[in-house]
C-alpha positions in Angstrom: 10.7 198.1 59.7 14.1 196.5 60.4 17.3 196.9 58.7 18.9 194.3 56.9 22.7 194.2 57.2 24.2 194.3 53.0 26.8 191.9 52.3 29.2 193.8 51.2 33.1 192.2 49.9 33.7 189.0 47.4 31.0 186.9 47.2 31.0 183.3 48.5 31.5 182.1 44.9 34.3 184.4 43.5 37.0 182.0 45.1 35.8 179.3 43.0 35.1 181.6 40.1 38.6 182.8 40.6 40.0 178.9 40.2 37.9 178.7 37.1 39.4 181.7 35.8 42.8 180.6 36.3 42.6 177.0 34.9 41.3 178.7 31.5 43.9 181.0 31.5 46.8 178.5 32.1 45.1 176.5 29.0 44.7 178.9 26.5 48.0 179.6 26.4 49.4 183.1 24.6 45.9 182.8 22.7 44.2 184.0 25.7 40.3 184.0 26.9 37.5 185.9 25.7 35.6 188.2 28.1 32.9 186.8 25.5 33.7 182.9 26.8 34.0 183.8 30.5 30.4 186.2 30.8 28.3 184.6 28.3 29.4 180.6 28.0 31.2 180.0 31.6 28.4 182.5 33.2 31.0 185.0 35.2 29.9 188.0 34.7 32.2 189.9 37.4 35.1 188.4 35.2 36.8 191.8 35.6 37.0 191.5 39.4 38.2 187.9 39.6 41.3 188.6 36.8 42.0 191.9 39.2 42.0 189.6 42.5 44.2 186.7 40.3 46.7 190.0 39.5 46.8 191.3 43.1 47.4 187.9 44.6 50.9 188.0 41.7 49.8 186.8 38.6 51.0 188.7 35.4 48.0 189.4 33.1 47.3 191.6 30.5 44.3 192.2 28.6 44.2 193.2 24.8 41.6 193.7 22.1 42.9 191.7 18.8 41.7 193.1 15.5 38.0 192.0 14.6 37.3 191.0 18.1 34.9 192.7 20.0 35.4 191.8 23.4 38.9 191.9 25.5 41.1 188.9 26.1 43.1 188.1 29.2 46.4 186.8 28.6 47.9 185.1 31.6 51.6 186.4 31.1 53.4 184.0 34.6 52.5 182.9 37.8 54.1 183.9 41.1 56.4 182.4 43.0 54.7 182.9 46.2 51.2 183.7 46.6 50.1 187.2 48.0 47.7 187.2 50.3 44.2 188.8 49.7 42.3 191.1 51.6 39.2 189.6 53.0 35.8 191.0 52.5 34.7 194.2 53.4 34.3 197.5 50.3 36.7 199.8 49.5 36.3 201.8 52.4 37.1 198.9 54.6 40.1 197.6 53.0 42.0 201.2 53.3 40.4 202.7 56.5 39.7 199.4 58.4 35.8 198.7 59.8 33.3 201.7 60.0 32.4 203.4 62.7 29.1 202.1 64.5 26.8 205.0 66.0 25.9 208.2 65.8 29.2 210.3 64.8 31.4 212.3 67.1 30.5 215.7 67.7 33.7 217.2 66.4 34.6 221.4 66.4 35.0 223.6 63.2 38.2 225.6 64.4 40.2 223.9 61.5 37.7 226.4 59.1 37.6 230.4 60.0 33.9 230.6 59.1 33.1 228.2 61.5 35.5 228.5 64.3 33.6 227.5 67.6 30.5 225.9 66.1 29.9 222.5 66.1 27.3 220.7 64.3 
């Protein structure tokens, strides 16, 4: 049986998805987009990540529920000066230790614990 590697970070799409995102956005205006239009009629349904990565790259949005609306809109408040640059790939893990260790772990001492002082695993 062998192991296959998962993919694990943004998928090959979400840049493109991400471009979408942002050209509705700068379109609608104050009226915003519908969570509703982007899932269901544009067919992103990781919407939430590709407004977070437009907001960590400097974009100002917010996101509000209007009255009688069931699904949240994202308002694009202003665009950046300058672009931050985003993290490529890897999980969450990744992005604020660095790569995972490979192999069988270290064996490391207890002593930091008094009820195991001098064992090791």
């Amino acid at each position: 049986m062998s192991a296959n590697k998962i993919p694990r970070g943004r998928p090959s799409f979400a840049s493109t998805q991400r471009e979408e995102v942002l050209q509705m956005l700068r379109a609608a205006g104050r009226g915003g987009v519908s969570r509703y239009t982007l899932i269901y009629e544009k067919h992103i349904s990781q919407c939430g990540a590709r407004v977070d990565e437009l907001k960590r790259v400097g974009y100002a949005i917010h996101s509000e529920l209007r009255d009688g609306e069931r699904y949240v809109r994202y308002v694009l408040d202003s665009e950046p000066l300058e672009l931050n640059p985003l993290r490529a790939g890897g999980d969450s893990y990744e992005q604020k230790y660095g790569p995972r260790p490979s192999g069988k772990p270290q064996e490391q001492p207890y002593d930091d614990l008094p009820l195991f002082t001098g064992m090791r695993r």
